[in-house]
C-alpha positions in Angstrom: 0.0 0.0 0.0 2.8 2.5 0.9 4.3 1.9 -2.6 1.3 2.2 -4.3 0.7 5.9 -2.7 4.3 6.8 -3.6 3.8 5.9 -6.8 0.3 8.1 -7.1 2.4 11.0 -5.4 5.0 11.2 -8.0 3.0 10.8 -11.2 1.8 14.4 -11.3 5.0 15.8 -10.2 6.4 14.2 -13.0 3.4 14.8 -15.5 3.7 18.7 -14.3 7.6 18.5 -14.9 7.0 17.4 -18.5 4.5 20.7 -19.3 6.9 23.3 -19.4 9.0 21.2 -21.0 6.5 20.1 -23.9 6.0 24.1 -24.4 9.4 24.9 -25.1 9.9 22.1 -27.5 7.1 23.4 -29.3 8.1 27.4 -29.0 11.4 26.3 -30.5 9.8 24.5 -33.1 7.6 27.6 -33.9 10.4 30.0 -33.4 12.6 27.6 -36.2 9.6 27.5 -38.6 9.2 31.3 -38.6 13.0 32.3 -39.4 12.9 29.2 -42.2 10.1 31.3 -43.5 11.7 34.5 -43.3 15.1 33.3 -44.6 13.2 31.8 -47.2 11.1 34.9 -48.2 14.7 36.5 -48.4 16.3 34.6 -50.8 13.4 34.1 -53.2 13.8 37.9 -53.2 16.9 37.8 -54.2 16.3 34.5 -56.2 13.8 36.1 -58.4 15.5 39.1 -60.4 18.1 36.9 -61.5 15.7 34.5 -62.6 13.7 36.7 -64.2 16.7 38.1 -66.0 17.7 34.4 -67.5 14.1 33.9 -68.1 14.0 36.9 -70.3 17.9 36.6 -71.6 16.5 33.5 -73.7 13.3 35.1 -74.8 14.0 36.5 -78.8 10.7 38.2 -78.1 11.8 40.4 -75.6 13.3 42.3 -77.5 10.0 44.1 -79.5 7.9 43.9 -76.1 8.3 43.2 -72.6 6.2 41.1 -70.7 3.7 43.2 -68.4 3.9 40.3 -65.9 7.8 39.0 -64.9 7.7 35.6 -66.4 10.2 32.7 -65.1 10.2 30.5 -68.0 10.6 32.7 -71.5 7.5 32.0 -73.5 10.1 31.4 -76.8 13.4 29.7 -75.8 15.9 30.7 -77.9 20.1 30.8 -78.1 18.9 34.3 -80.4 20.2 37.0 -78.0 23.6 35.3 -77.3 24.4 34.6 -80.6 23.4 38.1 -81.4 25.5 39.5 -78.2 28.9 36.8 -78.7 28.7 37.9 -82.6 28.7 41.8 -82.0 31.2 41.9 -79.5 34.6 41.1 -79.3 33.8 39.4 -76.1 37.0 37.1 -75.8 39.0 40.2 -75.6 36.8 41.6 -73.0 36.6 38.3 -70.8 40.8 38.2 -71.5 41.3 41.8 -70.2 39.0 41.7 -67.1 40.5 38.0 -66.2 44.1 40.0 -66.3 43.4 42.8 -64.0 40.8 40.9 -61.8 43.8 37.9 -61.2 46.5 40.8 -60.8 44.8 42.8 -58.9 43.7 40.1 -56.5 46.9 38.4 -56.1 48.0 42.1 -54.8 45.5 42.8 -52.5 45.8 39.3 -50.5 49.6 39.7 -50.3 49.4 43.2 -49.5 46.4 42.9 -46.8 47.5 39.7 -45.4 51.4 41.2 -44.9 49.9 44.3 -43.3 47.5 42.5 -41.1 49.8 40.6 -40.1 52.2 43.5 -39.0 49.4 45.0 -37.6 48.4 41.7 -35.5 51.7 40.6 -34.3 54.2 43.0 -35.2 56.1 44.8 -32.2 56.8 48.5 -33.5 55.9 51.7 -31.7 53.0 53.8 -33.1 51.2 50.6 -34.3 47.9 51.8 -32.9 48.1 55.0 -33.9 48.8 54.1 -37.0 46.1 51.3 -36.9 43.1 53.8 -36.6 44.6 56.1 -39.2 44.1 53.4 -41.6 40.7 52.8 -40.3 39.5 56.8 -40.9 40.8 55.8 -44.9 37.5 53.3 -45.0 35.6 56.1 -44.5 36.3 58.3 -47.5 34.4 57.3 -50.2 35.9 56.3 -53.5 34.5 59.2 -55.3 36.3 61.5 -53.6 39.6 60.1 -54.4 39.5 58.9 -57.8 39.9 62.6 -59.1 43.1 62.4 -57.3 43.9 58.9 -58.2 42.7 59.7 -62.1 45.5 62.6 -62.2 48.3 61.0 -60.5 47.8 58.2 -63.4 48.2 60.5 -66.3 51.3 62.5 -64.7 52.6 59.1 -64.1 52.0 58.4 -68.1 49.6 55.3 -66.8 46.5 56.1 -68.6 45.5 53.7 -71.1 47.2 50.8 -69.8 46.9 47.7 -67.6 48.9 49.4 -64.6 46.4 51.6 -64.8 43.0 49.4 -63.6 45.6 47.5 -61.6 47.8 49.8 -59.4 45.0 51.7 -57.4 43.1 48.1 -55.8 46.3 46.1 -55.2 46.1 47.6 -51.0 43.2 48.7 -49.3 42.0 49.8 -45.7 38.9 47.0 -45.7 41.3 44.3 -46.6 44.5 45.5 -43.9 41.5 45.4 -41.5 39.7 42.0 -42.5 43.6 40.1 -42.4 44.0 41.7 -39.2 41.1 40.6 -37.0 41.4 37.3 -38.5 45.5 37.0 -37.5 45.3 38.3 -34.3 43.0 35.2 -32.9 45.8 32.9 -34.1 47.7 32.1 -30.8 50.4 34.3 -30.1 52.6 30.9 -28.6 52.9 29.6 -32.5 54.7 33.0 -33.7 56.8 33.1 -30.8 58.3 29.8 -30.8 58.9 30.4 -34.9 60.8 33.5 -33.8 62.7 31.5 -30.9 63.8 28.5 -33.2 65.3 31.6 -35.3 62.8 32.1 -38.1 62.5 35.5 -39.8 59.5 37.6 -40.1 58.8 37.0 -43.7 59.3 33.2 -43.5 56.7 33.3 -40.2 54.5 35.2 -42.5 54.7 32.1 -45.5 54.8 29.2 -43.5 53.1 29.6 -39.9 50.7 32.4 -41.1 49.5 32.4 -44.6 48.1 28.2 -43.5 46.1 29.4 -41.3 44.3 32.2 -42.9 42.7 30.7 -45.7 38.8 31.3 -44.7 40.0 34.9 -44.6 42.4 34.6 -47.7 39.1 32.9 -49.6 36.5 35.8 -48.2 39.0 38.5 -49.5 39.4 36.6 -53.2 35.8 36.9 -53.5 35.1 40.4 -52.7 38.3 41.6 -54.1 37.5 39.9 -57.9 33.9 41.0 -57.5 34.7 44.8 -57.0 37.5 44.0 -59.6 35.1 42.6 -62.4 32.1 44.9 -61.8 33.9 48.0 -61.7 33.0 50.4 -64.8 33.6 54.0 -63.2 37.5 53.8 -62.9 38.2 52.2 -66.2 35.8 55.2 -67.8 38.0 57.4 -66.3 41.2 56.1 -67.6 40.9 53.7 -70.3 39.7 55.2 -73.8 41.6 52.3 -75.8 38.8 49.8 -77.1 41.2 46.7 -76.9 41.8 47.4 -73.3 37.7 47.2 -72.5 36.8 44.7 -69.9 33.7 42.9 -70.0 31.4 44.6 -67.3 32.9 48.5 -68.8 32.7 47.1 -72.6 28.6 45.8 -72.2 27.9 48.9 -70.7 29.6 50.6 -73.5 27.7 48.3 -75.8 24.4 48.8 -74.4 23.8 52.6 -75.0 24.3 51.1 -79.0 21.2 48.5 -77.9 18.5 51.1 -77.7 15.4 48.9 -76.5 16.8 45.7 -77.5 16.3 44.6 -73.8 16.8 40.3 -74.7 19.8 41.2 -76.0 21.0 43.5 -72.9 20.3 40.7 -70.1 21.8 38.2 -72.4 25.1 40.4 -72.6 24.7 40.8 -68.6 24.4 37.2 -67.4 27.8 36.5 -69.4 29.2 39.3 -67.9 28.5 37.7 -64.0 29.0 34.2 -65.4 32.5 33.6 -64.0 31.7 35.5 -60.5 28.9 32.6 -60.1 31.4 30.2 -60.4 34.0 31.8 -58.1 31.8 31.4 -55.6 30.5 28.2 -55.9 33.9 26.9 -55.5 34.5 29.0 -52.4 31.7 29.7 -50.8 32.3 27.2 -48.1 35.1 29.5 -46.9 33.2 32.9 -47.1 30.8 32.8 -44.3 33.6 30.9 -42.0 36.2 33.8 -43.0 33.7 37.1 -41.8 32.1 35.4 -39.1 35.8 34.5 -37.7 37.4 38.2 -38.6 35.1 38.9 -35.1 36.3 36.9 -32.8 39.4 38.9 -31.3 39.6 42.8 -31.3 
């Protein structure tokens, strides 16, 4: 009898204990289906235009009349507005030019960042804060503001018109010094010390202990780097007036004021333009999100 009355006394203790804990379970379940739902409303958002520009990219009637309503699937599929945009435009020439100051450019800007961060994250020199935060005030002048500068200090250095030219100005920059540098100074201090006790220089701590380690950073950087690289059109307006030095994003633009309202034709010219940026990332977008969220972890 006295174990039967224990056991009536601790069922409802034990059926209250499992309430609470049945609600939360089901609040986290709601409060997971409401950001998939969110997250999803945001990338078909950003889904759509770019399916609505291949959609209409293979349409040969788009270019007489528009569809009122966006469609996702063109109506007419046709190869008509590629042949018509790879036949008009010396597009290998274009693809060749951006490919050498994009791969330039970015080769300059990871060695340059990742050797300054890297002086800025272990380096032992006085002034370095100082210094520091005066290359953080440079991320705040807008690139407007300095290309005048940058536009004349190309033509007194006889640079216009060339490839030193697109290249020279983006090889170093303030956002990339500062991404190299949060991301180096969480590596442990211990490993950079005991390179410099076994007798190791600076430069071969930088190639062999440092660079290893930084590769979600490294692969973040290659990706924003090559995407301001390739999409650029302002500076190379500025300073390249020679046709055979076009790249591909500056010479469709170019081309597209000569396209009036042939609009299949223009998105056709456009999704070839971001072809090779699509692919970029696909092969290293395993390493982006890792690289940013990292750069946070140590001030």
């Amino acid at each position: 009898m006295e174990s039967t009355d224990n056991a009536l006394t601790t069922q409802p203790a034990s059926s209250a204990s499992r309430g609470p804990l049945t609600s939360y379970r089901k609040f986290q379940r709601l409060q997971q289906v409401i950001i998939f739902i969110i997250l999803a409303i945001g990338a078909i958002a950003m889904i759509a235009p770019f399916e609505w520009m291949l959609a209409t990219s293979f349409s040969r009637s788009a270019n007489t009349a528009m569809p009122r309503i966006p469609r996702f699937w063109p109506a007419d599929p046709s190869f008509f507005n590629y042949k018509v945009a790879i036949t008009n435009l010396p597009l290998v020439r274009y693809y060749l030019n951006s490919l050498i100051v994009t791969v330039v450019s970015t080769l300059g800007y990871l060695f340059f960042s990742s050797l300054t961060g890297y002086a800025f994250a272990k380096g032992r020199f006085v002034g370095k804060s100082i210094l520091f935060l005066i290359l953080l005030t440079t991320l705040m002048i807008p690139f407007e503001i300095r290309m005048i500068p940058m536009y004349l200090l190309m033509r007194q250095l006889h640079l216009s018109d060339s490839y030193a030219a697109l290249i020279l100005p983006f090889i170093t920059g303030g956002f990339g010094t500062f991404l190299m540098r949060q991301y180096i100074s969480a590596i442990p201090d211990e490993l950079v010390d005991a390179a410099r006790v076994d007798g190791a220089s600076e430069l071969t701590i930088y190639a062999r202990v440092i660079l290893p380690l930084c590769g979600p950073a490294l692969a973040a950087l290659t990706v924003l780097s090559a995407l301001w690289r390739w999409n650029d059109v302002l500076w190379p307006l500025l300073v390249i007036s020679d046709r055979h030095l076009y790249t591909i994003t500056f010479g469709l633009a170019i081309a597209g004021r000569s396209q009036g309202i042939f609009t299949g034709v223009a998105l056709a010219t456009s999704a070839i333009a971001i072809l090779p940026l699509i692919i970029l990332y696909l092969f290293l977008q395993r390493y982006i999100i890792k690289g940013i969220m990292l750069t946070g972890l140590k001030g």
